[in-house]
C-alpha beads as a LAMMPS data file, in Angstrom:
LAMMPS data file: protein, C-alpha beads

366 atoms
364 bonds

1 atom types
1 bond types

-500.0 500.0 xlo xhi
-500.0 500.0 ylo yhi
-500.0 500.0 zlo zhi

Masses

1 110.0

Atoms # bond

1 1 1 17.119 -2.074 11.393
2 1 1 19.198 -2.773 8.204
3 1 1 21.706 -0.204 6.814
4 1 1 22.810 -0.655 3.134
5 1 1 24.875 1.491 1.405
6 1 1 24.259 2.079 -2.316
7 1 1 27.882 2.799 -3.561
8 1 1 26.619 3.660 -7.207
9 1 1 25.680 7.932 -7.278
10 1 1 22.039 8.060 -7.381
11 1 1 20.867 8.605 -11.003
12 1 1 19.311 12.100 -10.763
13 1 1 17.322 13.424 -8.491
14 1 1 -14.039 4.538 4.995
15 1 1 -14.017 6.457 5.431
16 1 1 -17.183 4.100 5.598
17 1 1 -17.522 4.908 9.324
18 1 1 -15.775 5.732 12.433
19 1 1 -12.949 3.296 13.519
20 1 1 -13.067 1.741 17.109
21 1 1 -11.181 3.898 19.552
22 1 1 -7.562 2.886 20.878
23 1 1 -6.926 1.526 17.573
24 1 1 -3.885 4.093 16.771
25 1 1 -1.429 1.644 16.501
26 1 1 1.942 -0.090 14.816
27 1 1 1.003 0.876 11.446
28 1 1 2.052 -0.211 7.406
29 1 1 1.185 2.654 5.350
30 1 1 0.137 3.768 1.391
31 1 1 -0.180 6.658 -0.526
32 1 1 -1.607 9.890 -1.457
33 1 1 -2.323 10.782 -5.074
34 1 1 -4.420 12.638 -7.313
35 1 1 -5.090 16.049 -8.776
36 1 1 -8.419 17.644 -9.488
37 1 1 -8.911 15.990 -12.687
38 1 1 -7.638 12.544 -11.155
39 1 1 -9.993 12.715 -7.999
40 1 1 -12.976 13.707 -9.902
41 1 1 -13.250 10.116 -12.505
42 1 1 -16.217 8.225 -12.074
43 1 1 -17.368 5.082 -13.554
44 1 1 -20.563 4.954 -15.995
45 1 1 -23.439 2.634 -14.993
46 1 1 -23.215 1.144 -18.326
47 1 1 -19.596 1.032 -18.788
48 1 1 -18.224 0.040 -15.612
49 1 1 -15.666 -1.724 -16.491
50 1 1 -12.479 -1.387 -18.731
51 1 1 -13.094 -4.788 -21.286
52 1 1 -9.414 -4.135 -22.741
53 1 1 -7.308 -3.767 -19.031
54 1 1 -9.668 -5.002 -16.649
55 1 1 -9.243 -2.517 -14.554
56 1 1 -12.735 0.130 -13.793
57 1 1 -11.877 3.627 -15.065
58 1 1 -11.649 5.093 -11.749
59 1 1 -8.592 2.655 -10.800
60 1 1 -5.237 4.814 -11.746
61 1 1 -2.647 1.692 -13.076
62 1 1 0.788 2.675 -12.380
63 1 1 2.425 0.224 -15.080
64 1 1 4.469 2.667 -16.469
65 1 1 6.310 6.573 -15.978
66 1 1 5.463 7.395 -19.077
67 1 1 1.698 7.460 -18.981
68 1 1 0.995 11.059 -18.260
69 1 1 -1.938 9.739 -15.693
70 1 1 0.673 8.171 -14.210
71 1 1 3.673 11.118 -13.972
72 1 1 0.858 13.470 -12.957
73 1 1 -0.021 11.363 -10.108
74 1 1 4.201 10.815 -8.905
75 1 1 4.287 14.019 -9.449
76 1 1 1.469 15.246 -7.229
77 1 1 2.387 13.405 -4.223
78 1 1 6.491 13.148 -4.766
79 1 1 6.626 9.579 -5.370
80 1 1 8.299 6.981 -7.273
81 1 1 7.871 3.681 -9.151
82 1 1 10.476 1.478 -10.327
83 1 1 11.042 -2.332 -10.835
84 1 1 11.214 -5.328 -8.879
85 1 1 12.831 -8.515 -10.462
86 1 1 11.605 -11.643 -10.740
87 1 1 13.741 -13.584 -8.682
88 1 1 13.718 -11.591 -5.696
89 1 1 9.700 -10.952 -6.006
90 1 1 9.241 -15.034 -6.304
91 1 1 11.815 -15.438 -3.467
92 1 1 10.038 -13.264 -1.004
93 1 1 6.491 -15.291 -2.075
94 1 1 8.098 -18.397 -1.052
95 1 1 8.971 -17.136 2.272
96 1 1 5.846 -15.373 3.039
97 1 1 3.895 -17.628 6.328
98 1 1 0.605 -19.324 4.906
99 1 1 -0.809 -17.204 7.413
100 1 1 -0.059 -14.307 9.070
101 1 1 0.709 -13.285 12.572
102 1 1 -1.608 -10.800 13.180
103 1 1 -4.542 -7.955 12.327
104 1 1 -4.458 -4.630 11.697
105 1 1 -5.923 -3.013 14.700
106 1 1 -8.670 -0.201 12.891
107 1 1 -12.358 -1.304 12.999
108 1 1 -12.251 -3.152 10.062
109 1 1 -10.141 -5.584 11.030
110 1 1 -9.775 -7.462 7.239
111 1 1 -6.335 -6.864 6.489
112 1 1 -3.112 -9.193 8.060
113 1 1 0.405 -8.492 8.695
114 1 1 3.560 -10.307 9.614
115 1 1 6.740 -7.662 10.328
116 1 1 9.903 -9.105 9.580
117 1 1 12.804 -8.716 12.461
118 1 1 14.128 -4.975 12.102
119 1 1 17.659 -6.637 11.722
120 1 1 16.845 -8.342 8.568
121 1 1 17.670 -7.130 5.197
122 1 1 15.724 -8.581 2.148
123 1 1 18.670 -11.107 2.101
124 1 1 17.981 -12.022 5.294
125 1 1 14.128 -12.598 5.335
126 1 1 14.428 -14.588 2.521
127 1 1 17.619 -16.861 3.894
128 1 1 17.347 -20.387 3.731
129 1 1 14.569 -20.262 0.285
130 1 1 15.949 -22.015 -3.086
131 1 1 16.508 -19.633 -5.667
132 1 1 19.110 -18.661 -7.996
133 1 1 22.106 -17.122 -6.109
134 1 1 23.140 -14.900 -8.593
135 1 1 19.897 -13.784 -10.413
136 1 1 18.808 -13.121 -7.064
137 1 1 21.555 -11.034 -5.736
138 1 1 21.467 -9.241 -8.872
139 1 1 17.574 -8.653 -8.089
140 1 1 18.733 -7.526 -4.466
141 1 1 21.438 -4.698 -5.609
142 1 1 19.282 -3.050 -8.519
143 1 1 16.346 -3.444 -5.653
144 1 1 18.279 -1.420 -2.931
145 1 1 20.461 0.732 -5.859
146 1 1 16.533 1.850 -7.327
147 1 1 15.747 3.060 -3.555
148 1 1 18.459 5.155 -3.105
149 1 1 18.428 6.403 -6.320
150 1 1 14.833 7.515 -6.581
151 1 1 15.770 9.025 -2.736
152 1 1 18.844 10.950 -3.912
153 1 1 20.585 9.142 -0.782
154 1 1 23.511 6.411 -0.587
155 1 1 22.588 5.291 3.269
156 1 1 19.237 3.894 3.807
157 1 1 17.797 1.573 6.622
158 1 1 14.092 -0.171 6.177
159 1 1 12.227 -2.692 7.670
160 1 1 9.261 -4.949 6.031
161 1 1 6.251 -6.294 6.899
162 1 1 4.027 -8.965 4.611
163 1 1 0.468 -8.462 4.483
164 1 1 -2.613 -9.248 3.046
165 1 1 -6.408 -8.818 2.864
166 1 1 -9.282 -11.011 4.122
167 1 1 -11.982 -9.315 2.758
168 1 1 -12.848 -6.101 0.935
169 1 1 -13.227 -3.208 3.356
170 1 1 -11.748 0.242 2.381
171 1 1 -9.919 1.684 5.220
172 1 1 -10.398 5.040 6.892
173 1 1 -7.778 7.890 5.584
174 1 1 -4.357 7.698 7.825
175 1 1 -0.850 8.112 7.906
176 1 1 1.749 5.695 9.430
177 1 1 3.334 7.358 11.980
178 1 1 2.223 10.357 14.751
179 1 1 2.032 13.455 14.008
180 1 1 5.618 14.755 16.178
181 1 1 7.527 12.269 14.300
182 1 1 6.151 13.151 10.956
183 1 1 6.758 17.410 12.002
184 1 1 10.246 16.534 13.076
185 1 1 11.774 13.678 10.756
186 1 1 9.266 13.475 8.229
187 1 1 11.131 14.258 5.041
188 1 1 13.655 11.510 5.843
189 1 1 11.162 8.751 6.504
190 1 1 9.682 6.828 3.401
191 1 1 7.201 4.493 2.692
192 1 1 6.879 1.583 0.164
193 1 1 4.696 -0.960 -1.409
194 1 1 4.973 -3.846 -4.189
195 1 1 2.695 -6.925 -4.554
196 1 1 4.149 -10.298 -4.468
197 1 1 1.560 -12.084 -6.597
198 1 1 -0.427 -11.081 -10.237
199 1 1 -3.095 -9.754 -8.387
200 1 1 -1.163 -6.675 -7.887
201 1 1 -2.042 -4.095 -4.835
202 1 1 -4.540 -1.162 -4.539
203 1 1 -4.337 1.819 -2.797
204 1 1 -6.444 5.054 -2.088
205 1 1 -4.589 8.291 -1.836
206 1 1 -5.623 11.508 -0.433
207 1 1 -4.060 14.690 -1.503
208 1 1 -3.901 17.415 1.458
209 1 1 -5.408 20.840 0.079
210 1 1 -2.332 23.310 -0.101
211 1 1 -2.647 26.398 2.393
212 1 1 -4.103 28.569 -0.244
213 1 1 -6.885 26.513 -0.741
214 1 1 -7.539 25.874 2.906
215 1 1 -8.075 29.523 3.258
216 1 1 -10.412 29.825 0.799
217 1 1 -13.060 28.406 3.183
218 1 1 -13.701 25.530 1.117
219 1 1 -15.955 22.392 3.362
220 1 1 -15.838 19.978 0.229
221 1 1 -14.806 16.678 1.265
222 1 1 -11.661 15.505 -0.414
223 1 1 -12.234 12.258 -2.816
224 1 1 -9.451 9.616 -2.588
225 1 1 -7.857 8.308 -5.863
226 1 1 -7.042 4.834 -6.208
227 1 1 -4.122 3.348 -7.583
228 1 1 -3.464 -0.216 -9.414
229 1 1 0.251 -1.317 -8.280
230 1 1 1.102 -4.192 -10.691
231 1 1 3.437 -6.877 -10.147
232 1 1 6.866 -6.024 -11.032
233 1 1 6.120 -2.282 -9.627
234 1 1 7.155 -0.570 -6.426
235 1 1 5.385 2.715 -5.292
236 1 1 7.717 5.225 -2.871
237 1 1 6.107 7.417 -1.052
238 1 1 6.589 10.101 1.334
239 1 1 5.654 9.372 5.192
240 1 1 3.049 12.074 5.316
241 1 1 1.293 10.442 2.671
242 1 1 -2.688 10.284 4.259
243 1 1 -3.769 6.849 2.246
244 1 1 -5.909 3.436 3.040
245 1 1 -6.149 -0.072 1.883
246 1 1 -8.588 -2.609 2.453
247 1 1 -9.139 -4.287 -0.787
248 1 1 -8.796 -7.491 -2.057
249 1 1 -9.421 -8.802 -5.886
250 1 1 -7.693 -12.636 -5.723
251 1 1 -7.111 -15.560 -3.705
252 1 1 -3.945 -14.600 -1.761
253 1 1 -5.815 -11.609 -0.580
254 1 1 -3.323 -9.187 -2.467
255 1 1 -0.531 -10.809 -1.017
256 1 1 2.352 -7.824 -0.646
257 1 1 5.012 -6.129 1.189
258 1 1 5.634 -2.896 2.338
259 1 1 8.675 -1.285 3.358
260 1 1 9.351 1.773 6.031
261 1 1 12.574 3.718 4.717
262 1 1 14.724 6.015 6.744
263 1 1 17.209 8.073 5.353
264 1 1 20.512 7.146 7.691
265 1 1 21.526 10.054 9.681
266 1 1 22.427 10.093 13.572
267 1 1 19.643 12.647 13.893
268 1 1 17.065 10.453 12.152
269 1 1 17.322 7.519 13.592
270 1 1 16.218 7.611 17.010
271 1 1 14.452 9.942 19.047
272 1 1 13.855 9.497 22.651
273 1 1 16.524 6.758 22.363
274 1 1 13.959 5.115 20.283
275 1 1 14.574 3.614 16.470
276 1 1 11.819 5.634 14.683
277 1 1 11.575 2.560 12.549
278 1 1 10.164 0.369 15.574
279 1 1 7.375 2.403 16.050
280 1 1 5.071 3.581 12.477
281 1 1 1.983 4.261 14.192
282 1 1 -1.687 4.445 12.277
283 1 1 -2.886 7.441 13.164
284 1 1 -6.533 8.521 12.008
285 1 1 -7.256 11.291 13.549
286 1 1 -7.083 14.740 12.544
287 1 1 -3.507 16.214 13.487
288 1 1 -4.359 19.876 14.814
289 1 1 -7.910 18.566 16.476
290 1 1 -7.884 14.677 17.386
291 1 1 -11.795 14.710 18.126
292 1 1 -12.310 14.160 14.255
293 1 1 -11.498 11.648 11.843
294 1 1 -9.370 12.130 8.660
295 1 1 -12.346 10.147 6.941
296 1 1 -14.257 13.055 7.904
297 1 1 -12.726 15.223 5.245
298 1 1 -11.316 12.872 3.193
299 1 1 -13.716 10.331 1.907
300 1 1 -13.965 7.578 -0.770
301 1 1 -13.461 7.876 -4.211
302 1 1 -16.494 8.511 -6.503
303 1 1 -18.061 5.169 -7.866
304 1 1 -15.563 3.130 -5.532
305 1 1 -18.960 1.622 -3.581
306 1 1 -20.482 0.260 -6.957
307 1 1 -16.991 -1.671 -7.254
308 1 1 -17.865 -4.092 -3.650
309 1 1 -19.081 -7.596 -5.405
310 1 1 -18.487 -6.663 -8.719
311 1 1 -15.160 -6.074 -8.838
312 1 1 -13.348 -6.108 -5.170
313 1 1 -14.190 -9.191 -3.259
314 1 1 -16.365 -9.168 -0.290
315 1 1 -16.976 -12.233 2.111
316 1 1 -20.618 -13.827 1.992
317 1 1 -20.119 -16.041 5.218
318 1 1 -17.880 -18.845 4.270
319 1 1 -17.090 -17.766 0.672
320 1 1 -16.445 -14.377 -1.404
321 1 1 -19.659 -13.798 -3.929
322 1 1 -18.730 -11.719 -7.076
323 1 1 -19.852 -11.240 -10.458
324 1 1 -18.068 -11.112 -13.372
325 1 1 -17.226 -8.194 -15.831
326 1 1 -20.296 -10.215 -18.132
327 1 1 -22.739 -9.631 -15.332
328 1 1 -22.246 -13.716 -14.408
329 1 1 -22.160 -14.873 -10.853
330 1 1 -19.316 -16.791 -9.558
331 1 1 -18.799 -17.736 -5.947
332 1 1 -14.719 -18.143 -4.544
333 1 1 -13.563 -19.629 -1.461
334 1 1 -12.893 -17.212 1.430
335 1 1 -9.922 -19.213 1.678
336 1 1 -6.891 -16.984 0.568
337 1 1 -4.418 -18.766 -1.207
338 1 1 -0.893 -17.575 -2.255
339 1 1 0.510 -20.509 -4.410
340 1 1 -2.771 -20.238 -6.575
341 1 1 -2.230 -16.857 -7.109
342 1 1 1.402 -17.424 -8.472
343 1 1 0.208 -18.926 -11.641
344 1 1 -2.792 -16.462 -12.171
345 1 1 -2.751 -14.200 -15.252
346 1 1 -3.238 -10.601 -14.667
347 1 1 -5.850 -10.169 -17.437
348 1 1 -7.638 -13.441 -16.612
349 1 1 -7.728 -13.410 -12.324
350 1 1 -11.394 -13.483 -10.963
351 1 1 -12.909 -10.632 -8.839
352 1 1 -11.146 -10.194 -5.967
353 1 1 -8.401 -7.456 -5.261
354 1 1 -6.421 -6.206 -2.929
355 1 1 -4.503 -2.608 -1.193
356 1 1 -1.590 -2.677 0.942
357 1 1 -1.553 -1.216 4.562
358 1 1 -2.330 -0.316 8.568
359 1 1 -0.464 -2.446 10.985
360 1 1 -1.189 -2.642 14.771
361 1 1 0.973 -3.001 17.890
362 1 1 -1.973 -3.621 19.841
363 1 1 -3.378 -6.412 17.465
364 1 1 -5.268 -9.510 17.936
365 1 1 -2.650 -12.251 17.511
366 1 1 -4.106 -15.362 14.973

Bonds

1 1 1 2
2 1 2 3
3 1 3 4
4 1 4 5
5 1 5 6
6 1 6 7
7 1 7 8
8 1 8 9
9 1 9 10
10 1 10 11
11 1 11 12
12 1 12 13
13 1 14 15
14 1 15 16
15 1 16 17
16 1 17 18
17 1 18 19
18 1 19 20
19 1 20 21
20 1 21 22
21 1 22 23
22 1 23 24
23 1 24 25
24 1 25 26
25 1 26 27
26 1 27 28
27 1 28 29
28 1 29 30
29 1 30 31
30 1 31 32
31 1 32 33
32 1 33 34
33 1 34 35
34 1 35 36
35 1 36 37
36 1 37 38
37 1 38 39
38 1 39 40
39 1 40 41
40 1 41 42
41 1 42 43
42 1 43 44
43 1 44 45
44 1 45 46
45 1 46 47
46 1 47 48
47 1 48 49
48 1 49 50
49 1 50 51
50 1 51 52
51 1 52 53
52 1 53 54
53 1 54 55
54 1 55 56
55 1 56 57
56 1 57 58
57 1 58 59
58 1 59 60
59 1 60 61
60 1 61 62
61 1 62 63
62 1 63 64
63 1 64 65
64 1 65 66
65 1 66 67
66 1 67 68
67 1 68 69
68 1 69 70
69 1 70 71
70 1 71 72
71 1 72 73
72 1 73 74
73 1 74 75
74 1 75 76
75 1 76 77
76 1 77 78
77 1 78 79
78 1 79 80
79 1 80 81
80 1 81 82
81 1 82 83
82 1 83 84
83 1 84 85
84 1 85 86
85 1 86 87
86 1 87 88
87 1 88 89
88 1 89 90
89 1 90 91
90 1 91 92
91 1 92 93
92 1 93 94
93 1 94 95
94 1 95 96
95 1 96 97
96 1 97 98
97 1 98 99
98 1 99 100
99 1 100 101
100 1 101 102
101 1 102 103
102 1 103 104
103 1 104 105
104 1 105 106
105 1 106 107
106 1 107 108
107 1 108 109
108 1 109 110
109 1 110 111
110 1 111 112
111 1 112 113
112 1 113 114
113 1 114 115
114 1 115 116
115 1 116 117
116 1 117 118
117 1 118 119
118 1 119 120
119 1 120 121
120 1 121 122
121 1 122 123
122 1 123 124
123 1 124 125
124 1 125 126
125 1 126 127
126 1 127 128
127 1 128 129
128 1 129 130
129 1 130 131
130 1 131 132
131 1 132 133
132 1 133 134
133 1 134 135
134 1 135 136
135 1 136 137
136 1 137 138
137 1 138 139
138 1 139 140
139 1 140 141
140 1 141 142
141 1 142 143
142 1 143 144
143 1 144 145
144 1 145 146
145 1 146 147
146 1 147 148
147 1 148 149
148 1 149 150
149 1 150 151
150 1 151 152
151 1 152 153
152 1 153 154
153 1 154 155
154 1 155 156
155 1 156 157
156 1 157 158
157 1 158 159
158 1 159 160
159 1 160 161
160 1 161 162
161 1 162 163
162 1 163 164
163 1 164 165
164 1 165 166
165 1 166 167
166 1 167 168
167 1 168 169
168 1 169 170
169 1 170 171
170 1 171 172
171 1 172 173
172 1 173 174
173 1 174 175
174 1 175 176
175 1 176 177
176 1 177 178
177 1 178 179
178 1 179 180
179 1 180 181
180 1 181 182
181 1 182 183
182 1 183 184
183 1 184 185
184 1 185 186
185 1 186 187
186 1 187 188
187 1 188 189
188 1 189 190
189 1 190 191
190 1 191 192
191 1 192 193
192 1 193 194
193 1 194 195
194 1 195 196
195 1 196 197
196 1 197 198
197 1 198 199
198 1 199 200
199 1 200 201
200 1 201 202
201 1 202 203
202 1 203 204
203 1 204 205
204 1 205 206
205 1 206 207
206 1 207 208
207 1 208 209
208 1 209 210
209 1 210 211
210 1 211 212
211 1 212 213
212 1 213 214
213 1 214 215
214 1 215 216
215 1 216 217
216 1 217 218
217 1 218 219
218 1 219 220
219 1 220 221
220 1 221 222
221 1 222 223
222 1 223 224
223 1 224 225
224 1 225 226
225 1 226 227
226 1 227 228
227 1 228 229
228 1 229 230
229 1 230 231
230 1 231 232
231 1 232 233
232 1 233 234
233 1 234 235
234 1 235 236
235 1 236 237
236 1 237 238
237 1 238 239
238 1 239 240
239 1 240 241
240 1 241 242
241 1 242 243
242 1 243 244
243 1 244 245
244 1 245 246
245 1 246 247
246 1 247 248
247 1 248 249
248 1 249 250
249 1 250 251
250 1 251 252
251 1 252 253
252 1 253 254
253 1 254 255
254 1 255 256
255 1 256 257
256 1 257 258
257 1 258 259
258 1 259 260
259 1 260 261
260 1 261 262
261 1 262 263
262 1 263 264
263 1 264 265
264 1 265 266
265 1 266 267
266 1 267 268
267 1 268 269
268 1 269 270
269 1 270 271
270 1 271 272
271 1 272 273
272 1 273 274
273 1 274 275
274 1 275 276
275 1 276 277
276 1 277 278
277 1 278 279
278 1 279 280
279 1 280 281
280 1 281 282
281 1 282 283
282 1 283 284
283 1 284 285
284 1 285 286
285 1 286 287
286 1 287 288
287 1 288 289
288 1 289 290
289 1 290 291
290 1 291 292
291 1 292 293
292 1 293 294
293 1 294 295
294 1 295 296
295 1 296 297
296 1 297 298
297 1 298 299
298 1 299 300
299 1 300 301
300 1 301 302
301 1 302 303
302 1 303 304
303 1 304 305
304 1 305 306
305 1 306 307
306 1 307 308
307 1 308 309
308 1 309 310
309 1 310 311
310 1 311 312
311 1 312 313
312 1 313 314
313 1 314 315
314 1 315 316
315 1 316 317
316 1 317 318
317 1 318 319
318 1 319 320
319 1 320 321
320 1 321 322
321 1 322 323
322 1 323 324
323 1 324 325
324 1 325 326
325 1 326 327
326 1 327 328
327 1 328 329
328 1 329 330
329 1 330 331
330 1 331 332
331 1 332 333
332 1 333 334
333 1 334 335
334 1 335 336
335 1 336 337
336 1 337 338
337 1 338 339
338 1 339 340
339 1 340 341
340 1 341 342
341 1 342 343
342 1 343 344
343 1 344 345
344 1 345 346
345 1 346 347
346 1 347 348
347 1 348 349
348 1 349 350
349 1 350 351
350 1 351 352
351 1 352 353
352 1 353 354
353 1 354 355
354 1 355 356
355 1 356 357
356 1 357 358
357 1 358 359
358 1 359 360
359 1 360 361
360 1 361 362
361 1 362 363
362 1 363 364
363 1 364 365
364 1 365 366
């Protein structure tokens, strides 16, 4: 666990089926977002995709605060974006294994992580890769200064993992740590996410109903909202936050990294005798009646199915079959490739995309 202190005053304030049991494990986690006019865009048969961004209309792109789509959605779910440099986002690339340690242990089993030692700050994952000293110390300090300002805290510890996606296959709605740690330290734990490639990262967020709508008596299932994190951006989010990845749009496989954050307080940092931030834990289950599934309730977004081939990648044995936003067919590797993806041009990648999140304790090792 890594403890920096931010001397600068912070600036102002599927669900597609039922996972395998015994997979409620070491977890990397997402995000919630969406109101009732966000959850409810669909895509058009004959206008699936955006020509101008690229991105379908039911994808939410977080490239900037001050698209109201974008500040209704931090809003809604209490979280933050800010920016990543360059130099530190290249530097973390370079380090990143060609392939990663293990699999994320729900039933899906697409999506890889790697967690970096939890005494290692970003300085020290990326020790030992050539870079620019000072551009990339400068990238470090407005890196950690941007946490703890967007947390209204000076004394933060995190730890990071590296992941990536084999294969489209949206994951089930879950949080990253159990339920007694998320009642009893919850509002001091964080989560993050930023892509280390062009490809960006995806996300789908859920949005709990508040408890005046639960007592209306209200069965409709709760859509999920996806997000578009570009490169350059970093999504905060609260711990709570019920979200899934499983996507994949590009050759690295959405190469990312994701961050737990802990406020740094005595009380918040172990319990048991145990760092909270060894142990995020996906947890899929219902919290007040574990016989049920979260997807059960909250299920995927509108028009996100029509998206597999023709937009998200998806494996066809030994390579990824997709079609272009012209209707064309093109055929990638399966292969996932993170120097390739380097050079790649947002506007012009290929069909293939990505979302950032579950690890496993209890994981098949590669």
């Amino acid at each position: 666990m890594v403890l920096f202190n931010n001397k600068h005053s912070p600036a102002v304030k599927s669900n597609r089926g039922i996972r395998l049991e015994s997979n409620e494990s070491f977890s990397s986690s997402a995000i919630n977002v969406g109101d009732a006019n966000l959850t409810k865009k669909h895509i058009n048969d004959n206008d699936t995709i955006n020509k101008f961004h690229n991105t379908p209309d039911i994808i939410i792109e977080l490239n900037s605060t001050s698209c109201p789509n974008v500040q209704s959605l931090l809003s809604a779910y209490k979280g933050h974006l800010v920016d990543v440099g360059s130099c530190l986002l290249e530097s973390l690339r370079n380090t990143a294994p060609q392939q990663l340690a293990a699999r994320v242990g729900d039933y899906n089993e697409n999506l890889f992580y790697e967690m970096q030692d939890n005494d290692k700050d970003i300085s020290g994952i990326i020790d030992g890769v050539e870079h620019d000293d000072q551009q990339l110390q400068e990238d470090i300090d407005a890196f950690e200064s941007s946490i703890c300002s967007s947390l209204q805290h000076t004394n933060l510890t995190y730890r990071g993992s590296f992941m990536r996606t084999e294969s489209t296959i949206y994951q089930p709605a879950h949080v990253d740590y159990d339920y007694p740690i998320l009642e009893q330290y919850g509002t001091k734990l964080f989560l993050a996410f930023f892509p280390l490639t062009k490809e960006g990262a995806y996300l789908q967020l859920w949005q709990e109903p508040s408890k005046e709508e639960n007592d209306g008596g209200g069965d409709e299932p709760i859509e999920g909202t996806v997000v578009f994190i570009p490169y350059g951006k970093m999504l905060i989010m609260p711990s709570d936050t019920i979200h899934g990845g499983g996507f994949k749009r590009g050759s690295s496989g959405n190469l990312r990294f994701h961050l737990y954050i802990a406020l740094e307080e005595d009380v918040v940092r172990k319990e048991n005798n145990i760092t909270l931030l060894d142990h995020p834990m996906n947890k899929y289950t219902e919290k007040h009646d574990r016989r049920h599934e979260l997807c059960e309730r909250f299920v995927d977004a509108e028009g996100l199915e029509s998206l597999l081939g023709a937009y998200f990648d998806v494996h066809s044995e030994d390579s990824v079959a997709t079609n272009d936003f012209n209707g064309a067919s093109s055929t990638k590797s399966s292969k996932l490739d993170f120097h390739n993806a380097i050079e790649t041009d947002f506007a012009g990648r290929s069909a293939s995309h990505v979302n950032l999140f579950g690890l496993s304790e209890e994981v098949e090792v590669m």
